[in-house]
OpenMM code with the backbone's topology and positions (N, CA, C; nanometers):
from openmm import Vec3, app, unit

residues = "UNK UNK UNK UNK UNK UNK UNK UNK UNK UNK UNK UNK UNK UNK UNK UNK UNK UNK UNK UNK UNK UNK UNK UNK UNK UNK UNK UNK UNK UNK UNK UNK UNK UNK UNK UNK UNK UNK UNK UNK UNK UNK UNK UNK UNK UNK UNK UNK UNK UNK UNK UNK UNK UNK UNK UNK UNK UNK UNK UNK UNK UNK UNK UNK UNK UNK UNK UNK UNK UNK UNK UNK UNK UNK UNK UNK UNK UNK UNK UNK UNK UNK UNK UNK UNK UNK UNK UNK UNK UNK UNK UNK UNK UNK UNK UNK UNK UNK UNK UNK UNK UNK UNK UNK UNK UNK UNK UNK UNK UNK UNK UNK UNK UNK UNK UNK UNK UNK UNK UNK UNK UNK UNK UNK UNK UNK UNK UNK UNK UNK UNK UNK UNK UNK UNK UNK UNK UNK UNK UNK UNK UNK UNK UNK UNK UNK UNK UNK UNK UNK UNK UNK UNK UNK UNK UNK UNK UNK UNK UNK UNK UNK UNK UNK UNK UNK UNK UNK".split()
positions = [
    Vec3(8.7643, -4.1339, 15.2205),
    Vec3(8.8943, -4.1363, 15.1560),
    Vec3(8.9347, -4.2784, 15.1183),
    Vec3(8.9398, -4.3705, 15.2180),
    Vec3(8.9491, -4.5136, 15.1929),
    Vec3(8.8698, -4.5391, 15.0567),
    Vec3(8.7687, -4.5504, 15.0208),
    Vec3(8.6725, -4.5569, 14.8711),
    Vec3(8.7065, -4.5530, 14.8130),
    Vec3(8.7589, -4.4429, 14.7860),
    Vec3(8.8607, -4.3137, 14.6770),
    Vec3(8.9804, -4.4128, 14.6763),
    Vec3(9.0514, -4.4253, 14.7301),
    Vec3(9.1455, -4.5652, 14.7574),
    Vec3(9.1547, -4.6740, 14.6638),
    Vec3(9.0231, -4.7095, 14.7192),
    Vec3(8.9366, -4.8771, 14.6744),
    Vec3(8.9208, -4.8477, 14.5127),
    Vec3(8.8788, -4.7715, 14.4950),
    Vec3(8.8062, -4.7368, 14.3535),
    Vec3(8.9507, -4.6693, 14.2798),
    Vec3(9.0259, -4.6147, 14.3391),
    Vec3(9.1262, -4.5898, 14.2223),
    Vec3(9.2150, -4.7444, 14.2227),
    Vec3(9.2625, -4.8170, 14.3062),
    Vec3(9.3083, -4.9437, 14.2939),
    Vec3(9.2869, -4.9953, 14.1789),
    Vec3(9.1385, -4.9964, 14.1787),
    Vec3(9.0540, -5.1011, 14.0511),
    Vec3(9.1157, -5.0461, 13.9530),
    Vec3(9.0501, -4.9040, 13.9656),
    Vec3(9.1157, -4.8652, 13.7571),
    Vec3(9.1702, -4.8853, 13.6791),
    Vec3(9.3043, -4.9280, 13.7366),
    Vec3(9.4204, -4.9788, 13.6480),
    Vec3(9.3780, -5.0821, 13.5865),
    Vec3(9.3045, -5.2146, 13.6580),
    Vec3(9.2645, -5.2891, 13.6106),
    Vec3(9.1279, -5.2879, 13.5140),
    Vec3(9.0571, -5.2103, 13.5549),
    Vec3(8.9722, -5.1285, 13.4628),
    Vec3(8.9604, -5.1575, 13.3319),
    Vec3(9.0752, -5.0518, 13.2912),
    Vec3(9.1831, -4.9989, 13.1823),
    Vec3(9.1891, -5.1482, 13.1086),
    Vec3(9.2640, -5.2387, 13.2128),
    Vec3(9.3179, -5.3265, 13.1214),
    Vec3(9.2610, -5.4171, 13.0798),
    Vec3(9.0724, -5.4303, 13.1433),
    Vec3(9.0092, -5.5447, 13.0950),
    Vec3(8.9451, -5.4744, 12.9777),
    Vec3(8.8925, -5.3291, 12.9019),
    Vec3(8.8684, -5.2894, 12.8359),
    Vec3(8.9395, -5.1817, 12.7326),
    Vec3(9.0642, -5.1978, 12.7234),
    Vec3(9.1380, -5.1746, 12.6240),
    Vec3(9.2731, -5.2842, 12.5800),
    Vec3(9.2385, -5.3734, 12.6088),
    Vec3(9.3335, -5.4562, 12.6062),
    Vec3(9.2941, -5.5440, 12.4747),
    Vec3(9.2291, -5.4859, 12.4317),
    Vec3(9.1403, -5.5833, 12.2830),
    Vec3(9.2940, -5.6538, 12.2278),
    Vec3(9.2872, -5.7494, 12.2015),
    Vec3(9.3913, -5.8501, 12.1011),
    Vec3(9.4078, -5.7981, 11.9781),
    Vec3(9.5331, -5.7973, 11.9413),
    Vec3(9.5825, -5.7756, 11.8246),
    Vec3(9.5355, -5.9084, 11.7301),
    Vec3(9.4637, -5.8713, 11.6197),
    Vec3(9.4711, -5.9809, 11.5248),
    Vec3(9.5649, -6.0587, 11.5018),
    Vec3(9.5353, -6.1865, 11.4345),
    Vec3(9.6512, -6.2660, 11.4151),
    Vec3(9.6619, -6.2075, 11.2492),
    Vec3(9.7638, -6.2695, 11.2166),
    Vec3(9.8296, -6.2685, 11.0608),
    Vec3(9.6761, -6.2893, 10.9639),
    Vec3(9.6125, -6.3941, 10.9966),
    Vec3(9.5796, -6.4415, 10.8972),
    Vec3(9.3986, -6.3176, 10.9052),
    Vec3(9.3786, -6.3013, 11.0100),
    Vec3(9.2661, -6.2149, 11.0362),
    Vec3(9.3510, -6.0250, 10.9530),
    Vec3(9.4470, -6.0459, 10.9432),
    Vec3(9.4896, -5.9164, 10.9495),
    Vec3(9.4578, -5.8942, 10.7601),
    Vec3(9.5061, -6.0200, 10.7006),
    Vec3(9.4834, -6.0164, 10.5582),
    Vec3(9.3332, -6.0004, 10.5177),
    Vec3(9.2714, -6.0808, 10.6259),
    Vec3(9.1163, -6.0635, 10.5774),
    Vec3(9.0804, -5.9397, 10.5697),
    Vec3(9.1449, -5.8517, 10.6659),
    Vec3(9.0952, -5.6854, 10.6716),
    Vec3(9.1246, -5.6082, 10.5800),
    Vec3(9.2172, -5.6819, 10.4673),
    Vec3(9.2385, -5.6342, 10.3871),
    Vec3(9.2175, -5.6899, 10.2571),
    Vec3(9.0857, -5.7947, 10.2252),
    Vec3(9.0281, -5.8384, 10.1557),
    Vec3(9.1157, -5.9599, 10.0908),
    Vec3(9.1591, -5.9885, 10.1916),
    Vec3(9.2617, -6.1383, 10.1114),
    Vec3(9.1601, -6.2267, 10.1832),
    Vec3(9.2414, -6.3712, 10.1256),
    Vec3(9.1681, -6.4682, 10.1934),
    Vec3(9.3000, -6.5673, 10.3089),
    Vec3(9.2584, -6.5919, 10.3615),
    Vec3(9.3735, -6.6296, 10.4832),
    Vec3(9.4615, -6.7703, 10.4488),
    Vec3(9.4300, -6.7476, 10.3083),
    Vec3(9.5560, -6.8719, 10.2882),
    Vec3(9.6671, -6.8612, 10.1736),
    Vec3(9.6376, -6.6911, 10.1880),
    Vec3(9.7985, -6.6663, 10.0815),
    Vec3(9.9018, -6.6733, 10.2176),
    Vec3(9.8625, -6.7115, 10.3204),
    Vec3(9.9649, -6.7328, 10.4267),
    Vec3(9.9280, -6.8764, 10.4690),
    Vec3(10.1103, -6.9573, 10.4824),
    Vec3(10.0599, -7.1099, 10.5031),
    Vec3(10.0553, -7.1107, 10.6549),
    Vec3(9.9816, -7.2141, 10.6901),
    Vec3(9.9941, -7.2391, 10.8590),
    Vec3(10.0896, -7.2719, 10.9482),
    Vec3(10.0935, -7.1952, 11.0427),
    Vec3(10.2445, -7.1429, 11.1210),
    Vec3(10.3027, -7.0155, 11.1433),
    Vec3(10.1875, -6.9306, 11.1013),
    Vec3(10.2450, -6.7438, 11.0959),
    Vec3(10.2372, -6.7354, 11.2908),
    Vec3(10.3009, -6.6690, 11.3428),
    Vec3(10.3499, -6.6831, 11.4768),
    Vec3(10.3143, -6.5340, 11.5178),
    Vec3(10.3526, -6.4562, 11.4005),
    Vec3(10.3086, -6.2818, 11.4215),
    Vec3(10.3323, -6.2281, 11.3173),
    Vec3(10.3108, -6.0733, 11.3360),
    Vec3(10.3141, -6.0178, 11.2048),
    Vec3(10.3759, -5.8624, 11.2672),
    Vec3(10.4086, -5.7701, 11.2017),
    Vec3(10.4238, -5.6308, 11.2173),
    Vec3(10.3477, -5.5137, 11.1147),
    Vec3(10.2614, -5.4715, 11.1416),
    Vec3(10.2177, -5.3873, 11.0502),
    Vec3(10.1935, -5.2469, 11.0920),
    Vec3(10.2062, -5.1513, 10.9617),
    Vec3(10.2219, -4.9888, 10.9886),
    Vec3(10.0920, -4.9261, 10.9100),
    Vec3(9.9820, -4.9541, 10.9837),
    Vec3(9.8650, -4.8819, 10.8715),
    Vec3(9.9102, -4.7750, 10.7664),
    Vec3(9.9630, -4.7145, 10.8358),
    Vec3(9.9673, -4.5586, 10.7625),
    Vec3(10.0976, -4.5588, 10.6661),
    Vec3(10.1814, -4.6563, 10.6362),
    Vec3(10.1996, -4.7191, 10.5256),
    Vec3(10.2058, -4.8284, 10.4451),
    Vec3(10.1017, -4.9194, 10.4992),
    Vec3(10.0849, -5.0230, 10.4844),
    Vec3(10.2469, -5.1601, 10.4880),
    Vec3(10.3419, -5.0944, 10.5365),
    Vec3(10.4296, -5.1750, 10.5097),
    Vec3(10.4137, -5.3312, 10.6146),
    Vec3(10.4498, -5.4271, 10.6265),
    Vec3(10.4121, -5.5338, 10.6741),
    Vec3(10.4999, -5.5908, 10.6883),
    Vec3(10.5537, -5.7465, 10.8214),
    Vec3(10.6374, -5.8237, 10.7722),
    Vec3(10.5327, -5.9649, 10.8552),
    Vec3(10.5102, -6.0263, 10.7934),
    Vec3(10.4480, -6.1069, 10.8931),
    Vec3(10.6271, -6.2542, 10.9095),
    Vec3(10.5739, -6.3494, 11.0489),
    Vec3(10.6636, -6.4455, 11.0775),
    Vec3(10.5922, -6.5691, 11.0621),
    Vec3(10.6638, -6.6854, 11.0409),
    Vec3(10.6584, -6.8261, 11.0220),
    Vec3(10.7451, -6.8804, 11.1518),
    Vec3(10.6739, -7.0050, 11.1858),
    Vec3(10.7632, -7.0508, 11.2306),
    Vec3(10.8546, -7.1297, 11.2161),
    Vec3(10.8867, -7.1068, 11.0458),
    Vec3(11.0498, -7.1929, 10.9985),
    Vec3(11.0010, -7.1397, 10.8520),
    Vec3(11.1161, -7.1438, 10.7706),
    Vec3(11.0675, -7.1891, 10.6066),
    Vec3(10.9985, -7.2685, 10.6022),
    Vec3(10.8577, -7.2854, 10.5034),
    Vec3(10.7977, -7.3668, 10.4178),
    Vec3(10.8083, -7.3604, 10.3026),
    Vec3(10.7826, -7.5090, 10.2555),
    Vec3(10.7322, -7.5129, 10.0843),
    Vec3(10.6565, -7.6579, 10.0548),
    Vec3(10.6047, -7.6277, 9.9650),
    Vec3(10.5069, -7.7815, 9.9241),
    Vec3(10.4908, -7.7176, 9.8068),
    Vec3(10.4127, -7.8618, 9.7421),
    Vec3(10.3743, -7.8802, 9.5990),
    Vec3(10.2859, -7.8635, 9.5773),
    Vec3(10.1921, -7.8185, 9.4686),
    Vec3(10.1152, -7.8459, 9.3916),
    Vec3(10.0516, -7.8889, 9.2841),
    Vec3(9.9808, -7.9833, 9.2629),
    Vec3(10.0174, -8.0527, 9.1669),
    Vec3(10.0885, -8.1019, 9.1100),
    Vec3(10.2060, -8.1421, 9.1192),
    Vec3(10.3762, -8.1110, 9.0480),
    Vec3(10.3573, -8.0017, 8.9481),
    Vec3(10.2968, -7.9101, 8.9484),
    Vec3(10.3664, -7.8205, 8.8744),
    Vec3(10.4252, -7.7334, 8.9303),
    Vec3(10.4038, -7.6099, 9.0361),
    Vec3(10.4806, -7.5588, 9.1682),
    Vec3(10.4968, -7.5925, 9.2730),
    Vec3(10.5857, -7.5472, 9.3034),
    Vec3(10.6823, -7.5487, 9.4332),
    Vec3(10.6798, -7.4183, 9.4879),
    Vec3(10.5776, -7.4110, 9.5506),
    Vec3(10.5708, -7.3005, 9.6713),
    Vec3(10.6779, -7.2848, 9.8057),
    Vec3(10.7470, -7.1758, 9.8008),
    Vec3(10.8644, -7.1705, 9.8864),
    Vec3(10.8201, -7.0379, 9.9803),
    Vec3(10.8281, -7.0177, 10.0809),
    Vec3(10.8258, -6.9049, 10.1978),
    Vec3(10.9097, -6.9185, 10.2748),
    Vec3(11.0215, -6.7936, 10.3082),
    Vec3(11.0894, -6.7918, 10.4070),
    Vec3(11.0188, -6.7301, 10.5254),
    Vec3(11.1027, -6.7632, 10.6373),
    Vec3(11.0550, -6.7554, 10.7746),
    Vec3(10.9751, -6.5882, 10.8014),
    Vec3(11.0313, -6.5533, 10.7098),
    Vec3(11.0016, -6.3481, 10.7302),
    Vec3(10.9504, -6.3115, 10.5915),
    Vec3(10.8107, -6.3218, 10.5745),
    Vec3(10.7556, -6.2429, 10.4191),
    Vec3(10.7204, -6.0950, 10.4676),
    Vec3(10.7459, -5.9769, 10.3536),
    Vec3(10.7496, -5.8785, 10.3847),
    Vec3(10.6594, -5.8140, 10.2519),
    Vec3(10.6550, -5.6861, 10.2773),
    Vec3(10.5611, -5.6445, 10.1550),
    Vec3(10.4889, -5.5118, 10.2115),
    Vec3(10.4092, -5.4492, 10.1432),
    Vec3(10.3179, -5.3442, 10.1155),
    Vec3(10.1994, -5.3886, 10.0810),
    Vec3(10.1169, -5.3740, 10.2490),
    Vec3(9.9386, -5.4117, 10.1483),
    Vec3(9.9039, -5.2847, 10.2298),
    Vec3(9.7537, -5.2833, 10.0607),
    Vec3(9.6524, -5.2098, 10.0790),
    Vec3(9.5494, -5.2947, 10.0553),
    Vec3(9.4353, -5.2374, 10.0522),
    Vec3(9.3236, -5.3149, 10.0137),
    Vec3(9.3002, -5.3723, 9.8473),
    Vec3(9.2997, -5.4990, 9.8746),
    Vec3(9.3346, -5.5902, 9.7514),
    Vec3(9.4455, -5.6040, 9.6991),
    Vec3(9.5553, -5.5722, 9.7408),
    Vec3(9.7173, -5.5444, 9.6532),
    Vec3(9.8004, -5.5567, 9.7427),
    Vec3(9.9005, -5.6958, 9.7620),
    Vec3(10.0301, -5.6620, 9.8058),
    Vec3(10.0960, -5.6068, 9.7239),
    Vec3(10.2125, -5.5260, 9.7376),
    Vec3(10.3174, -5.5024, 9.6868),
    Vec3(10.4655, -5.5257, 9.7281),
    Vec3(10.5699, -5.4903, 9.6647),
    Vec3(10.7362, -5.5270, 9.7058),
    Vec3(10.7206, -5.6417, 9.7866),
    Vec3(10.6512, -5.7712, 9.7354),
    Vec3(10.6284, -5.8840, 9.8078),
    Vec3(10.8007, -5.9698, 9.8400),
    Vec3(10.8364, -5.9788, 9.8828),
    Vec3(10.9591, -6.0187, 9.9798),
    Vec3(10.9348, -6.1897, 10.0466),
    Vec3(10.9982, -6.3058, 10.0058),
    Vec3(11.0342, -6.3921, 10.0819),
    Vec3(10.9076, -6.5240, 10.0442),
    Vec3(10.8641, -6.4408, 9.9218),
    Vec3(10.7927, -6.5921, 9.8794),
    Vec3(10.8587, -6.6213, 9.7185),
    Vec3(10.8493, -6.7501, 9.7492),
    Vec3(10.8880, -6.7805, 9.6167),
    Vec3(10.8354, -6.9322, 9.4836),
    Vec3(10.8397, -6.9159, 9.3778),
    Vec3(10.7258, -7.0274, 9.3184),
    Vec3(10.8295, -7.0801, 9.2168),
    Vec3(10.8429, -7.2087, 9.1955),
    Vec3(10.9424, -7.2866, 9.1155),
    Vec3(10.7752, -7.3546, 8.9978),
    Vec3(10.8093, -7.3374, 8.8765),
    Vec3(10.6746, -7.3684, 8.8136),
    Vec3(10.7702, -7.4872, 8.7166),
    Vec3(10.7285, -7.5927, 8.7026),
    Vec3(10.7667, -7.7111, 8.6066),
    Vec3(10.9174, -7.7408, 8.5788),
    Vec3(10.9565, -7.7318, 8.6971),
    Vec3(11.0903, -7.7358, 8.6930),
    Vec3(11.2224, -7.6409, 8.6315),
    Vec3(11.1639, -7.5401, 8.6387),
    Vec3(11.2325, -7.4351, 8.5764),
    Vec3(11.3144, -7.3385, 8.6737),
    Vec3(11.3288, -7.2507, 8.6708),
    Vec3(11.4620, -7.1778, 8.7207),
    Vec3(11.3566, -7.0928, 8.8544),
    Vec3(11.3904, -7.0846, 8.9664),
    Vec3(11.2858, -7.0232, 9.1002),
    Vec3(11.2402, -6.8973, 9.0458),
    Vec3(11.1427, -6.8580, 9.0726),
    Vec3(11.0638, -6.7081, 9.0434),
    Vec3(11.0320, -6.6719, 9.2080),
    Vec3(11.0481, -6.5074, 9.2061),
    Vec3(11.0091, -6.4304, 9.3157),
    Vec3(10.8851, -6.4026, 9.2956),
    Vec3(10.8222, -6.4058, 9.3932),
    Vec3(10.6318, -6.3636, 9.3555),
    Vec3(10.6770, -6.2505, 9.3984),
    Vec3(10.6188, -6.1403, 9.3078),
    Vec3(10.6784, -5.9522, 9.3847),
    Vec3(10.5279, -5.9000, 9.4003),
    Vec3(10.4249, -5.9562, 9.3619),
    Vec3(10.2514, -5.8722, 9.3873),
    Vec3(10.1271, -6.0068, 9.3912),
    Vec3(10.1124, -5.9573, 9.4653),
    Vec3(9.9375, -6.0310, 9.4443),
    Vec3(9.8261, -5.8945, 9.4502),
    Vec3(9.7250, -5.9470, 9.3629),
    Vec3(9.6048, -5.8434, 9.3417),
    Vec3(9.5082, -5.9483, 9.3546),
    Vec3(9.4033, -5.8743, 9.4354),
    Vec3(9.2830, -5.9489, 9.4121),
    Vec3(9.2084, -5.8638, 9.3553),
    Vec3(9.1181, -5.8944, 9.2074),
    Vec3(9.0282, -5.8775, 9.1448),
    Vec3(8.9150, -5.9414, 9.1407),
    Vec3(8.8100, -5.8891, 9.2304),
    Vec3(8.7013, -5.9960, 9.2530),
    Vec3(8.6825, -6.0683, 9.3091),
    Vec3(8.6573, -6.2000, 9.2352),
    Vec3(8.6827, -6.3086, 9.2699),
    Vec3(8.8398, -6.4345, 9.2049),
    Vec3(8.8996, -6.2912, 9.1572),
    Vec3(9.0105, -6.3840, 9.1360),
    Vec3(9.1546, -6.3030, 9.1733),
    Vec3(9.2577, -6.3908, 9.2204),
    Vec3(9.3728, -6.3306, 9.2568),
    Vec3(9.4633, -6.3358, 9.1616),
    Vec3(9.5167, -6.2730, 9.1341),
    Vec3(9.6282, -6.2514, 9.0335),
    Vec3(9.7747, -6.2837, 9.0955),
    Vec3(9.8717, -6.4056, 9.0754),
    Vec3(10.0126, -6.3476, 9.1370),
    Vec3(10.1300, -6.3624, 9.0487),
    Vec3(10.2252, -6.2096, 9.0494),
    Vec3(10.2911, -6.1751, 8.9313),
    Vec3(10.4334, -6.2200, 8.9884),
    Vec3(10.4703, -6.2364, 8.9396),
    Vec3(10.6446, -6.2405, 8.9320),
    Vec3(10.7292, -6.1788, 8.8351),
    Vec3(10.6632, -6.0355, 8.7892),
    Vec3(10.7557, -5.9719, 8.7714),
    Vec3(10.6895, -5.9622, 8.6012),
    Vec3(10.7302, -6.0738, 8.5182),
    Vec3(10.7074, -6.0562, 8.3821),
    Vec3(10.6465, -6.1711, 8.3568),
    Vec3(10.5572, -6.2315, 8.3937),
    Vec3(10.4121, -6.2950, 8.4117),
    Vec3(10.3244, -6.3067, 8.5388),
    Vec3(10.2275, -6.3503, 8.5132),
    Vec3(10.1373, -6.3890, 8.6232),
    Vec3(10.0571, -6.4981, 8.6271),
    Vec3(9.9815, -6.4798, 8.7448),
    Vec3(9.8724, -6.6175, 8.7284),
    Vec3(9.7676, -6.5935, 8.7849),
    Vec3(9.6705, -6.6528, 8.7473),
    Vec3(9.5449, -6.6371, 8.7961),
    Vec3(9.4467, -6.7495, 8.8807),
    Vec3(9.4210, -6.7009, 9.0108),
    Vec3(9.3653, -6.8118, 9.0596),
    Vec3(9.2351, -6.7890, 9.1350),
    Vec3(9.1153, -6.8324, 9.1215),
    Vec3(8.9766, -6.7988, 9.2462),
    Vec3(9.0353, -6.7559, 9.3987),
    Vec3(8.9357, -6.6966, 9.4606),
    Vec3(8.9989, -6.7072, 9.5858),
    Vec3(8.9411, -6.7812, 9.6516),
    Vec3(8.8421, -6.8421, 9.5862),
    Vec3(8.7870, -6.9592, 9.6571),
    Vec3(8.9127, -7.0471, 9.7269),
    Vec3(8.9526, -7.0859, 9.6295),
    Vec3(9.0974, -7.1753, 9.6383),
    Vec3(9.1938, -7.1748, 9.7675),
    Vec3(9.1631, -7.0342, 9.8184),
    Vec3(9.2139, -6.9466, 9.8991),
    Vec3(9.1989, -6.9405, 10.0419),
    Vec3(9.0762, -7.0361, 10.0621),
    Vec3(8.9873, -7.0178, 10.1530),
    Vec3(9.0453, -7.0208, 10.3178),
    Vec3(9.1203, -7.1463, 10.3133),
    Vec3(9.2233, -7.2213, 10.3892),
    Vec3(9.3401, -7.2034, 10.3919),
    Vec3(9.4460, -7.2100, 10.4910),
    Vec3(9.5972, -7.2052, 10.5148),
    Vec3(9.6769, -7.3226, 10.4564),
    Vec3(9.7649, -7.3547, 10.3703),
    Vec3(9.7961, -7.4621, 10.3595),
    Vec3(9.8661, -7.5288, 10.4416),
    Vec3(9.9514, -7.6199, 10.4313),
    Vec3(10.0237, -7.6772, 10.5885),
    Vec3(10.1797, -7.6795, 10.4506),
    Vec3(10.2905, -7.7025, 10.5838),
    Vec3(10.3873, -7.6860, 10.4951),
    Vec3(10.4013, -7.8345, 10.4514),
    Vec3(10.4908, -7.8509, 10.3512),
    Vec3(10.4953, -8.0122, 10.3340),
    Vec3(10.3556, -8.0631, 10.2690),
    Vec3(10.3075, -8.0608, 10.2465),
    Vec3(10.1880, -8.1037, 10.2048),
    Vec3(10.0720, -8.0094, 10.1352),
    Vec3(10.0869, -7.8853, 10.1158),
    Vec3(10.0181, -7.7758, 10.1064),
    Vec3(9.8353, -7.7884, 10.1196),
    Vec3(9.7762, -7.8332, 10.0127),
    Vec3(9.6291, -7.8084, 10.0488),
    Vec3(9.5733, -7.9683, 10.0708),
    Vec3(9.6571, -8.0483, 10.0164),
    Vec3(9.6130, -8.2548, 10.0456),
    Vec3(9.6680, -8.2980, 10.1215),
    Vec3(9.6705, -8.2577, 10.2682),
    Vec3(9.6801, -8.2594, 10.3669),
    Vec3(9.6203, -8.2964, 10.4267),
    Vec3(9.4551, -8.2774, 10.4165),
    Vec3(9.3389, -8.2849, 10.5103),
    Vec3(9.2673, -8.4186, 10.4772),
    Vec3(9.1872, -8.4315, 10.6382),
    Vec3(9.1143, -8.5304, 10.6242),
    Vec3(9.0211, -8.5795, 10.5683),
    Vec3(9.0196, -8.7273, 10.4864),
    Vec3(8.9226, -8.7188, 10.3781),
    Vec3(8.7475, -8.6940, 10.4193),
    Vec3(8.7192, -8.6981, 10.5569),
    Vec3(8.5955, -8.6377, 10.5748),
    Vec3(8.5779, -8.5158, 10.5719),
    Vec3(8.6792, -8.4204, 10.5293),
    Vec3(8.6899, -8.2515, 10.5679),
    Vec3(8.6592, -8.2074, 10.4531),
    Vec3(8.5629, -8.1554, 10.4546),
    Vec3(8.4945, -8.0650, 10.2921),
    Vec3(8.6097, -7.9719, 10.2060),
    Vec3(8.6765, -7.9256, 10.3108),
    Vec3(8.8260, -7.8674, 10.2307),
    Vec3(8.9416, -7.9820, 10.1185),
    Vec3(8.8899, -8.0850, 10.1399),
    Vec3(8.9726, -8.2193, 10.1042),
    Vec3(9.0033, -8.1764, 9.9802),
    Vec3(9.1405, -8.2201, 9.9201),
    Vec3(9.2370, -8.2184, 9.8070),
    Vec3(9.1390, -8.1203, 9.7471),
    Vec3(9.2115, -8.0306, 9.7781),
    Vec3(9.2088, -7.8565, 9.6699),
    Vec3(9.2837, -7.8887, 9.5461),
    Vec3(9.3054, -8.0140, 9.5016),
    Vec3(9.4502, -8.0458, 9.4178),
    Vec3(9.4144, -7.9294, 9.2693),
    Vec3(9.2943, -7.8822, 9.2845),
    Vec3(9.2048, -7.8669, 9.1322),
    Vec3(9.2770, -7.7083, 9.1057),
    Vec3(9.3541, -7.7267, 9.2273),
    Vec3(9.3961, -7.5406, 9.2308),
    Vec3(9.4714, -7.5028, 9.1353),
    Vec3(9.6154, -7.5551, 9.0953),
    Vec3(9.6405, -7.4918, 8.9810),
    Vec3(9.5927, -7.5410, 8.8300),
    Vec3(9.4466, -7.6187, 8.8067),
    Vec3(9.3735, -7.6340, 8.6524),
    Vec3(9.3167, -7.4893, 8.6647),
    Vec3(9.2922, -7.4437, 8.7925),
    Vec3(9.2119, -7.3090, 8.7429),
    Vec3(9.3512, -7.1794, 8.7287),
    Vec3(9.4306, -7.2061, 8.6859),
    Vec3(9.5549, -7.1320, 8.6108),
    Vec3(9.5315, -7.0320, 8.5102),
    Vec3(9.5546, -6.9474, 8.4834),
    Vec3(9.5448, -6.8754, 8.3879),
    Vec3(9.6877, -6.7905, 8.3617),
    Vec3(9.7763, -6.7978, 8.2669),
    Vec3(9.8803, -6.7507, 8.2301),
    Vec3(9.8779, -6.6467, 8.1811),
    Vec3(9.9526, -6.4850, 8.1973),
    Vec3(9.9246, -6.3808, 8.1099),
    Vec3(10.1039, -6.2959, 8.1318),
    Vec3(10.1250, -6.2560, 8.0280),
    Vec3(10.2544, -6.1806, 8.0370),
    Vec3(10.1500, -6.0493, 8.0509),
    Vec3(10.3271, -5.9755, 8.1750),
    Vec3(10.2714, -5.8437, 8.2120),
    Vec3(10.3588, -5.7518, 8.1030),
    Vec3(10.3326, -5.7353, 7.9641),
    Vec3(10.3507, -5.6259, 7.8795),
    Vec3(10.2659, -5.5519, 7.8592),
] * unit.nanometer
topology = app.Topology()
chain = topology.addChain("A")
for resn in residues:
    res = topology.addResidue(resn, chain)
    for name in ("N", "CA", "C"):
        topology.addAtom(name, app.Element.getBySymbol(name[0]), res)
């Protein structure tokens, strides 16, 4: 009887060294869904997601934004929200892109096609590799950030590979 004891004691713990698998982080969670882990900048803290309707909110740990190139101004609030499936956010929520000094745009979709991502704001878009993609940016500094021995060094080339298209 004592055994029986001994051996049910353990189980619990059992249990918890083999179902206790870790929840992905944010940026592993996009990969599962064929993104590349740097349409999220560095600092996602957690995320919430509902497979079975893909709805999502991932967290930051503050607003970010940085530049690129001077031509955008990448803005994220602390809480981006949205609808992914595989290759497609949708009702994208809490990011936002200021392009050449012009009036703020809501990014509302990203698609990835291929090898290239598409992100719309509604009544244009843009087109970018996902190479580009590869990495998280940092806030404040977005992708020229890194150290000049780091093979990731000044992505600056990211928005020449631009491509402009109205969504009519």
């Amino acid at each position: 009887m004592s055994s029986w004891l001994a051996l049910l004691s353990f189980f619990p713990l059992f249990l918890c060294a083999f179902s206790g698998q870790e929840k992905p982080s944010a940026y592993e969670a996009l990969q599962q869904y064929d993104f590349p882990v740097g349409l999220l900048p560095q600092g996602a803290i957690g995320y919430d997601l509902k497979p079975s309707t893909g709805q999502f909110s991932a967290y930051l740990n503050g607003t970010c934004s940085f530049t690129l190139t001077n031509l955008y101004k990448l803005t994220y609030k602390n809480t981006i929200s949205g609808v992914i499936s595989k290759d497609r956010l949708t009702k994208v929520k809490g990011v936002g892109v200021k392009v050449l000094n012009m009036l703020p745009l809501k990014i509302v979709e990203v698609r990835r096609n291929g090898v290239v991502l598409e992100f719309s704001v509604g009544i244009t878009s843009a087109n970018f590799p996902v190479r580009d993609f590869e990495v998280s940016p940092e806030c404040g500094c977005g992708f020229n950030c890194v150290s000049e021995d780091d093979d990731r060094k000044n992505k600056s080339h990211l928005p020449l590979n631009l491509y402009l298209s109205s969504s009519s």
